[in-house]
N, C-alpha and C positions, 0 to 999 in steps of 0.2 A: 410624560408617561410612555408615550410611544416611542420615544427615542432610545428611553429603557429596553421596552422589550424586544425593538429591533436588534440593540447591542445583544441581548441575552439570546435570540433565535440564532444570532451570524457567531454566536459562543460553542452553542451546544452543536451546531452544522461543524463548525471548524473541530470540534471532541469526536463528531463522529467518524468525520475524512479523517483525524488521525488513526484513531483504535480502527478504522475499518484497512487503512494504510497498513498500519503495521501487521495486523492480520494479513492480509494480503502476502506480505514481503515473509512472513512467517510460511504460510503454506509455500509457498515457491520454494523456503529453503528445504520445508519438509518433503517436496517431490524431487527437490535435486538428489536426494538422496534416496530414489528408490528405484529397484531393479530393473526397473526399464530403463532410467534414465544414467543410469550408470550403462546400460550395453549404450546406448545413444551413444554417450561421451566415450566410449572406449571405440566408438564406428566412427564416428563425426569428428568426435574434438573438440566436439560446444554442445553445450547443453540444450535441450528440446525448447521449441520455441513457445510452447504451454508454462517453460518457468520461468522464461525471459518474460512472457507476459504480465504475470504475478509479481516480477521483480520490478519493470518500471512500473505495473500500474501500482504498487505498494509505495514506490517511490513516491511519485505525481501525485495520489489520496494525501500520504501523511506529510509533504510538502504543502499543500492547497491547506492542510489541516492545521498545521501550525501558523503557516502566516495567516489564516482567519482569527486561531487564540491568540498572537501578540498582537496581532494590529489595534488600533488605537482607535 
C-alpha cells in the first residue's frame, strides 16, 4: 500500500514540475515579446536575462517533470 502511494505522490510532483515547466517557458516566450524587451534586443542583441531565466528554469521544471512521469 505504501509503495502505491509513494509511486502516486512522485506522479502528481512529476505533473506538477511539468505544467509548472511549461508555464514557465510560456511566460518567458510571452516577455520575449514585449516592448522593453524588444528595445533590450535591438541595444544588446540577446534577450534580457528575466527571460533567459524563465527559459532555462521552464526547461529544468518540465525536464525533472517528465522523467518523474516515465520513470518506472
Amino acid at each position: 500500500m505504501a509503495e502505491n502511494s509513494d509511486k502516486t505522490m512522485i506522479r502528481v510532483i512529476g505533473l506538477v514540475l511539468l505544467v509548472g515547466g511549461v508555464g514557465l517557458a510560456y511566460w518567458g516566450y510571452q516577455m520575449s515579446h514585449s516592448f522593453v524587451s524588444n528595445i533590450s534586443r535591438a541595444l544588446t542583441g540577446s534577450l534580457p536575462d528575466a527571460v533567459m531565466y524563465r527559459y532555462i528554469g521552464g526547461a529544468i521544471s518540465g525536464i525533472a517533470g517528465l522523467f518523474l512521469l516515465v520513470k518506472k
